[in-house]
N, C-alpha and C positions, 0 to 999 in steps of 0.2 A: 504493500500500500504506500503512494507517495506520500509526503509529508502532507503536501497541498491541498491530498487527497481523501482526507479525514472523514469519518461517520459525522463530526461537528462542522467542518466546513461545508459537507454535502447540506445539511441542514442551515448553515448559513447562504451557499448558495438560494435554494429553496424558497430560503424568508427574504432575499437582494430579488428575487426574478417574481413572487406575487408584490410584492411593492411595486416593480416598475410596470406591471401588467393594470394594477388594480390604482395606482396612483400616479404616474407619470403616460402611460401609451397612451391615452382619453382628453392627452390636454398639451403634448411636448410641441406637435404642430404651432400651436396656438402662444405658449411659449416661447418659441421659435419667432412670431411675430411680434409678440410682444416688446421682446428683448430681454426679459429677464422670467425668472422662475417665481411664484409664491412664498413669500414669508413659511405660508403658512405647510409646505415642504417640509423646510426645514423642522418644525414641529411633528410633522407626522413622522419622518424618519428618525427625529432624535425617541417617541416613544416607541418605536421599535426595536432599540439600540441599536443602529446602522450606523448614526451620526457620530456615538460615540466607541465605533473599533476600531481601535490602534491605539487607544487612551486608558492609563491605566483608573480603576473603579473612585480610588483616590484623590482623581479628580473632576467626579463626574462622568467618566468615560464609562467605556462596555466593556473594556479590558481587551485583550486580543493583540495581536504583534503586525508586524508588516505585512506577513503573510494573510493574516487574516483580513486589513485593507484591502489588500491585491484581489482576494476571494473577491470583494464586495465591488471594486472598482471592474473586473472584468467580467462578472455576473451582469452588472446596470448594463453593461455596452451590447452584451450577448444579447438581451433578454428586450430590444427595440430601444435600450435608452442610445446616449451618445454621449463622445467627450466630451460637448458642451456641457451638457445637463453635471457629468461629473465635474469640472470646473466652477459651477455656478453654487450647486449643494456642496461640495466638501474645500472649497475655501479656506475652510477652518484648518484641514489639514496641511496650511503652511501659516498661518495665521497664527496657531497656538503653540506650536512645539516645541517652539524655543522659550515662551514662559515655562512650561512644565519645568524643560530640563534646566530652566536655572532654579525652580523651586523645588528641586531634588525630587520629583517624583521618581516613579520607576514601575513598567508595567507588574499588576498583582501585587503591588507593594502601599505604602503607605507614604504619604509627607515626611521631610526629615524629624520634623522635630517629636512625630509618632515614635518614631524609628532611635529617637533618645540621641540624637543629632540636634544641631541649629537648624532653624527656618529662616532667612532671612526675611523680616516681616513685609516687607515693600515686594517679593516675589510669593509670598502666601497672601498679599491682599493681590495682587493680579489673577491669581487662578480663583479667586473668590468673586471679584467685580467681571470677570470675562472668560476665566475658561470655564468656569462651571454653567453660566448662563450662557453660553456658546454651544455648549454641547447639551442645554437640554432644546435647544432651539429657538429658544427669546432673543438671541442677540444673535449678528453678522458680524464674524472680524474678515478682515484684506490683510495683505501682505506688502508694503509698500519697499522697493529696492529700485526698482530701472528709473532711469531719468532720461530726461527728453535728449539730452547728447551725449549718455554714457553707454549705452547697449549694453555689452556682456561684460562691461569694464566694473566689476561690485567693486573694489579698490578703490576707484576715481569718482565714489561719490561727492557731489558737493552740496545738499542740502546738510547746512549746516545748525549746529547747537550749542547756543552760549550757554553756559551755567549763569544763573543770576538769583542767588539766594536761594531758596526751595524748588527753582523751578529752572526749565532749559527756553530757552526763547532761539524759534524753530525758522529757518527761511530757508524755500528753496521751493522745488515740483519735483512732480514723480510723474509716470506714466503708463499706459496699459495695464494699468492695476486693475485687476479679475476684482470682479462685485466692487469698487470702489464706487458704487451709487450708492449701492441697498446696504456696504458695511456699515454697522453700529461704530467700529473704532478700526483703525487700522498699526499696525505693528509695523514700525517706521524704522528704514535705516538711515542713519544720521550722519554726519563727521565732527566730532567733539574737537577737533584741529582745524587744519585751516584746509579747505576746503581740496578735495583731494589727495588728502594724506592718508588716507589707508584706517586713519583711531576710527574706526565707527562702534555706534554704541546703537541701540532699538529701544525705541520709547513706543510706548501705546497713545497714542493720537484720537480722541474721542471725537466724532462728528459733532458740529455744531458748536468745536471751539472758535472763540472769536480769534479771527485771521487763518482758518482753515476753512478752503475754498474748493467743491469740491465741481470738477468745468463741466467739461462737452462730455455728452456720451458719444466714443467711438464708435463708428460704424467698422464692423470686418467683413472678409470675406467669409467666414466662418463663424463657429461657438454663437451663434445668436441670440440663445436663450441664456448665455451668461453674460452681464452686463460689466463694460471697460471703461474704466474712467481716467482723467488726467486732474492730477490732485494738487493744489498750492498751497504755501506756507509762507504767510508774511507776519511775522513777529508773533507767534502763535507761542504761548507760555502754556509747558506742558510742565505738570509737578513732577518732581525727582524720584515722588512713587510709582511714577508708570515706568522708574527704567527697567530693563529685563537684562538682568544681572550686572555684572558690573562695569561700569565705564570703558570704553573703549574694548570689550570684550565682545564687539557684535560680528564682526567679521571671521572670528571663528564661529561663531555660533550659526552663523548664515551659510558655511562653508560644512559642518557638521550633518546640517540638515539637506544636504542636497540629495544626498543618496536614496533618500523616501519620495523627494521629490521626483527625481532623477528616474524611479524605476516605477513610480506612480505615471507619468507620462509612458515610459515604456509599454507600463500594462496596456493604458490606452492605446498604444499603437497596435500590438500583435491582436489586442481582445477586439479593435475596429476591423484589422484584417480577417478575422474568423467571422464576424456577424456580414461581415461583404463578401463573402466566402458563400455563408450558407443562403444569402440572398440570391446571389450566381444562379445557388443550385437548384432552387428552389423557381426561378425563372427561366432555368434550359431545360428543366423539366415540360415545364407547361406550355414555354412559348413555340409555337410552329412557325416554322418557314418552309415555302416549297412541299407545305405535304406532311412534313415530321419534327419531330421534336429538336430543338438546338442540341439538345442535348444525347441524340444520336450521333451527330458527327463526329468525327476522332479527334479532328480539331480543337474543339470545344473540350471534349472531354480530358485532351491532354493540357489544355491552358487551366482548367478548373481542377485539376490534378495537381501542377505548379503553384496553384495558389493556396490552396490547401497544405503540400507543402511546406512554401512560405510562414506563411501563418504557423505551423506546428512546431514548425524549427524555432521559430523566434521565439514563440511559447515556453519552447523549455527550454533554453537557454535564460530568458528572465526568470525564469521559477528559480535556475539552478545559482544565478548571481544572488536572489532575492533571501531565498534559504543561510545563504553565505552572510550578509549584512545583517542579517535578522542572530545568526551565530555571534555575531559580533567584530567578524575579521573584517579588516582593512581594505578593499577591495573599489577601491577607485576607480582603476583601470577598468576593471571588469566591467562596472556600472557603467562608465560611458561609453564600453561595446554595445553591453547591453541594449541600452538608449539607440543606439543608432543602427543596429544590427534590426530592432523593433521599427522603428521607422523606417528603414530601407524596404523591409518587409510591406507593409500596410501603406505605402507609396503606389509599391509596385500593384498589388493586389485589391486596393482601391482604382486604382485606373483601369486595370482589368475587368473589374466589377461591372464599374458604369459602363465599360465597352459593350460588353455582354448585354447587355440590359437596352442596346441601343438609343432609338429616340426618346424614349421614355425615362430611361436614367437620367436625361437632361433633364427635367421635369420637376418642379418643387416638390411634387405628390410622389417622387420617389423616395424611399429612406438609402438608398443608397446616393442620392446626389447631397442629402446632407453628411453621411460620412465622408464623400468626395469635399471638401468644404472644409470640414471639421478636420479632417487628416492633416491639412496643410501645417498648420501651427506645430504641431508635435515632435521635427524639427528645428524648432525656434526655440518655443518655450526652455524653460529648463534648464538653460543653454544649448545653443545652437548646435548642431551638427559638425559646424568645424572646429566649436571649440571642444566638444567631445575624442576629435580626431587628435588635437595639440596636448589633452591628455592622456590619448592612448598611445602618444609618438615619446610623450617625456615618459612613460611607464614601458617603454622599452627602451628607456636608454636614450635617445635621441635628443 
């Protein structure tokens, strides 16, 4: 039996595919136009403990490891959701994770100062004012890092942060921050130096502080039901209690958490490529040409063979990196094969898809023309594509 493969993740499978049957299939179109998902989502998924797997009980969470995310994240895609939808709903898993780990949680475990340890009280009031209200679904956090001339450069941030007595007074923008409409607060990275210098430090940034501006909603080509905002800061005085651990300690902590991120996108990738897979199949069955099924010709049947595949290989090659991170080894390199080995995959077999599929795959009223769509970002996000490559070139040596 794989790890992955558990009588408890069959069962959390299960409970991830009637949620998106019985609460998302009936309304994602419509979402989709809207531009963003319901508040009220998040509520119904946090009481089913969906919202909170990968968080330990601790701090409101459902308990559960990486692997169990993964379950949930490539269940939603299987089962008619989409990367958007997971972009819009689990937000929160880049949003939170670096309060937890500076308030010493640990999955199945307890707070430190349970544990006959220190709590640092200013990151035991953040999992009290947001992460626990985040994961029961009353509150939205964002993850705020890209800036409008920084890209993949998280080093060369320049929204900066003076200390001034109790509080940091905040100037700068950010941009294409996921749910940065509908977040209740967003988790800010900063530069406590002069602008560019690498000290960043992440402050929780509450909506509605005066001189935090939050702009335009972006339009994409893609993810439409998750909403992209461009966010400003002009002398915005945030208290010293919203830091997330200690000064200038953001940049490891942003660098720490990538690898969840990192294979949280992956899943996306390979788990898009299978749901466009079975869409294929399920359309060269039915649709005739000339008399018979698409799905008689050898043609077809060998390109729908390669994409299957695709998709299976990248599968278990992220399970196999994912099992490894979740162990607790080092595996960098890995992770950004991973990433991009899963994207290469769900590129190829997304195009394939909507080929298949013809004039109709063009068509809003296909689900495969929004995974065509949605696919795109999943070499961006995360880190790009090529900077995935400059980490598998310096992890050989290069």
């Amino acid at each position: 039996m794989s790890i992955v493969d558990t009588p408890e993740r069959r069962q959390l499978r299960e409970l991830t595919r009637a949620f998106v049957t019985r609460e998302v299939l009936p309304h994602l179109d419509d979402w989709e136009r809207a531009g963003e998902v319901p508040r009220a989502l998040h509520a119904t998924a946090a009481k089913l403990g969906l919202l909170g797997i990968g968080f330990p009980e601790s701090v409101g969470g459902s308990g559960g490891d990486l692997l169990d995310s993964i379950i949930v994240t490539e269940e939603l895609i299987r089962s008619g959701g989409s990367s958007g939808l997971v972009a819009a709903l689990f937000t929160h898993g880049i949003a939170l994770p670096h309060m937890v780990a500076a308030a010493g949680a640990r999955t199945g475990g307890s707070l430190g100062g349970r544990l006959g340890g220190t709590l640092p009280s200013a990151d035991d009031g953040l999992i009290e004012r947001y992460v626990r209200p985040t994961l029961a679904g009353t509150m939205i956090g964002a993850l705020a890092i890209t800036e409008p001339d920084g890209g993949s450069d998280v080093a060369g941030i320049r929204t900066t942060a003076r200390r001034d007595g109790d509080h940091y007074v905040v100037n700068g923008s950010k941009t294409y921050i996921t749910s940065g409409h509908r977040a209740d607060f967003v988790t800010t990275a900063v530069c406590t130096d002069f602008p560019g210098s690498g000290e960043l430090t992440l402050l929780v940034i509450d909506k509605g502080s005066p001189g935090f501006t939050v702009g335009r909603r972006l339009e994409k080509l893609g993810w439409h039901c998750s909403d992209t905002a461009e966010l400003s800061f002009v002398d915005v005085r945030v208290p010293v209690a919203n830091r997330i651990g200690a000064e200038n300690t953001g940049f490891l902590a942003i660098m720490q958490h990538f690898a969840a991120e990192r294979l949280s996108l992956a899943t996306q990738a390979y788990a898009t490529a299978q749901r466009c897979v079975e869409l294929a199949v399920r359309w060269c069955r039915d649709r005739e040409t000339f008399g018979r099924p698409l799905a008689s010709r050898q043609l077809v049947r060998h390109r729908l063979a390669e994409m299957h595949t695709r998709a299976e290989a990248a599968r278990s090659y992220v399970h196999e990196v994912a099992i490894r991170v979740a162990a607790g080894e080092p595996v960098v390199t890995e992770v950004a094969m991973a990433k991009n080995v899963a994207v290469a995959a769900c590129d190829q077999v997304v195009d394939q898809a909507l080929q298949l599929h013809g004039g109709f795959g063009y068509l809003r009223d296909a689900e495969v023309e929004r995974h065509y769509r949605d696919a795109r970002i999943l070499g961006i996000g995360g880190g790009t594509t090529e900077i995935m490559n400059e980490i598998i070139a310096k992890g050989m040596g290069l």
